[in-house]
C-alpha positions in Angstrom: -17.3 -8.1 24.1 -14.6 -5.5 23.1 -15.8 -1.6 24.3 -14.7 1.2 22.3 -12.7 3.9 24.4 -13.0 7.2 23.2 -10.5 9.8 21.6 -8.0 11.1 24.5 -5.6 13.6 22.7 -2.8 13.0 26.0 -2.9 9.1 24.8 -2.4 10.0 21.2 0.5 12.1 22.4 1.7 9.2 23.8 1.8 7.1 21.6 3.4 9.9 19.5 6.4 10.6 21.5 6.9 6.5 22.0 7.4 5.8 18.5 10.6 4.8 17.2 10.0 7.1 13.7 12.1 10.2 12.7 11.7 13.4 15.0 10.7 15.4 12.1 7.8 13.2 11.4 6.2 13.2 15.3 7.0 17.3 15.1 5.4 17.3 12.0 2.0 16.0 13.6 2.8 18.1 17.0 2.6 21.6 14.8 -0.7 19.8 13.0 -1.9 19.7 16.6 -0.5 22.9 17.8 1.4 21.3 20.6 4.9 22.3 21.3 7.8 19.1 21.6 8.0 20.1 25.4 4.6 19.9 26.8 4.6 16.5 24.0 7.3 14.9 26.3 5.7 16.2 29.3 3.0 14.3 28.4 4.6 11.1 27.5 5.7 11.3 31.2 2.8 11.7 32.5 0.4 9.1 31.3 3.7 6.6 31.7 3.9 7.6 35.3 0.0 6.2 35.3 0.8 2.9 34.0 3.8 1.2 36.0 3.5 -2.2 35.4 1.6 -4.5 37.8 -1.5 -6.1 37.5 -3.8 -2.7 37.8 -1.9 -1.6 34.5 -4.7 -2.7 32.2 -7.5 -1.2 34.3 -5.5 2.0 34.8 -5.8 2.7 31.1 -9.0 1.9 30.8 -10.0 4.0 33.5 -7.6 6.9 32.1 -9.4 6.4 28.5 -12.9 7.0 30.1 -13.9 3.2 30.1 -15.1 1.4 33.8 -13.0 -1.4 34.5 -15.7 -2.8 36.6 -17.6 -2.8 33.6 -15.8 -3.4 30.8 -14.2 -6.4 29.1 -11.6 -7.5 31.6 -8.9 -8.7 28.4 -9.3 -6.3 25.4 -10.9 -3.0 24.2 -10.4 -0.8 20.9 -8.9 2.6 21.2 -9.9 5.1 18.5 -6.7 7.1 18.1 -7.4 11.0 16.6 -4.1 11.3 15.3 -4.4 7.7 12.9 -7.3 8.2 11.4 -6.7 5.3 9.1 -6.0 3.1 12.0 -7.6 1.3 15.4 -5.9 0.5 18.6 -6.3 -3.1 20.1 -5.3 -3.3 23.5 -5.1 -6.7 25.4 -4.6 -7.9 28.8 -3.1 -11.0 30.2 -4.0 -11.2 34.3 -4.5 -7.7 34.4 -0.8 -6.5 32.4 -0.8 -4.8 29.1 -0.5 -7.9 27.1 -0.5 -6.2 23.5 -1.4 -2.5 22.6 -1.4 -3.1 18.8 -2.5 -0.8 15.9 -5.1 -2.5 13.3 -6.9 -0.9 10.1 -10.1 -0.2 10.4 -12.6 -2.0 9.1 -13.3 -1.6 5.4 -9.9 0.4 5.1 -7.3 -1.7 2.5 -3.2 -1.3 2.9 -1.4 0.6 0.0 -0.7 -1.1 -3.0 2.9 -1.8 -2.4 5.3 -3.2 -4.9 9.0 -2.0 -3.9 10.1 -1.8 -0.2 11.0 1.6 -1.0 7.6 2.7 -1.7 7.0 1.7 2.2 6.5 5.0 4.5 6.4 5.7 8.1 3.1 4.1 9.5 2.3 3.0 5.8 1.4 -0.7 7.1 1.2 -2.7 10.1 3.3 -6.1 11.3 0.4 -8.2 9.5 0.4 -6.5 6.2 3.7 -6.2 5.6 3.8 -10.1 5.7 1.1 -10.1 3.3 3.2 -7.9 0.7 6.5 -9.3 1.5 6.0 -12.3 3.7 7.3 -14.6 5.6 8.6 -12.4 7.7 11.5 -13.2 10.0 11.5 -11.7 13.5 14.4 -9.5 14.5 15.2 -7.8 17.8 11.9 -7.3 20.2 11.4 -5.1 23.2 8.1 -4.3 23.4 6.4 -2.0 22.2 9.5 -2.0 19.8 10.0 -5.1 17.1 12.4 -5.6 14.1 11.3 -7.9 11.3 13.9 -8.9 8.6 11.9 -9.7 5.0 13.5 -10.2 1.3 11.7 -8.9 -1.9 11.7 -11.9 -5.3 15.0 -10.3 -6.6 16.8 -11.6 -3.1 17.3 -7.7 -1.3 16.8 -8.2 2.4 15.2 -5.3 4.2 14.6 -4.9 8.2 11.9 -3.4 9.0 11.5 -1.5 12.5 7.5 -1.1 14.1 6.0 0.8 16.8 2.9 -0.2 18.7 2.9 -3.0 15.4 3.0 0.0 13.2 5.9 0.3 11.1 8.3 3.4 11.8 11.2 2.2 9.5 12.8 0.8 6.8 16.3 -0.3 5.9 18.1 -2.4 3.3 20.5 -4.6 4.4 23.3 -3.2 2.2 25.6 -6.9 3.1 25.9 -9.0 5.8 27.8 -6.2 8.0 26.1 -3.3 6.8 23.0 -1.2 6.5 21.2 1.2 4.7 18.1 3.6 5.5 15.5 3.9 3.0 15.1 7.6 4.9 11.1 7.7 5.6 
């Protein structure tokens, strides 16, 4: 059974200050918030500095988000992220490692209707859905919790699409086979 850990604003920030998206767009949500881009990347240190990696890593965040890993399910549980309102947080283990920390709709939520890659917007759509509108998706450069996923629309444009935390950041066209170009979101 997956528990449900509650809102923690310092793991929100997180996430946040992780993500590979535009500066303007995490300082945009910071002033929302009223916290300054300092005390933001104070607190990405912090809560890093509580989850080296090593087998305790899973149980760590449990226990940071308010959940008992004595008593809670040993491989996944569901964050419920304040600043995503539109969006769940699926974290899984794998012997006690953060195996995936992964960002989901909620439940009876849909993904835009999306037609055009350029209608795509930071955190718009996740990994999954973006194969739904544009799929198959071929996989790019990954370093967790970063992945780049290279798609092409019916008229043959090929995109690559950068994601955070499976939640996509980016979009570029692949202006020819040595160059890019951002779609600015």
């Amino acid at each position: 059974m997956s528990h449900v850990a509650n809102v923690n604003q310092d793991f929100d920030i997180y996430i946040l200050m992780t993500m590979r998206c535009d500066d303007s767009v995490k300082q945009s949500v910071l002033d929302s918030i009223s916290v300054g881009w300092v005390a933001a990347k104070a607190t990405k240190d912090r809560v890093s500095a509580l989850l080296p990696v090593n087998p305790a890593q899973f149980a760590n965040l449990q226990t940071f988000l308010g959940l008992d890993p004595l008593t809670a399910d040993p491989e996944t549980f569901t964050y419920l992220p304040e600043l995503w309102p539109s969006f769940d947080i699926v974290v899984t283990s794998k012997q006690g490692y953060l195996d995936a920390v992964r960002f989901t709709r909620k439940d009876g939520l849909q993904a835009p209707r999306i037609s055009e890659p350029e209608e795509l917007t930071a955190w718009s759509v996740t990994i999954a859905e973006l194969a739904e509108i544009f799929g198959p998706l071929e996989d790019g450069d990954h370093w967790p919790p970063y992945e780049e996923f290279l798609f092409s629309t019916a008229s043959g444009d090929r995109y690559g699409a950068g994601f955070s935390w499976g939640l996509l950041q980016d979009v570029e066209k692949l202006a020819s086979p040595g160059g890019f170009g951002s779609l600015n979101l």
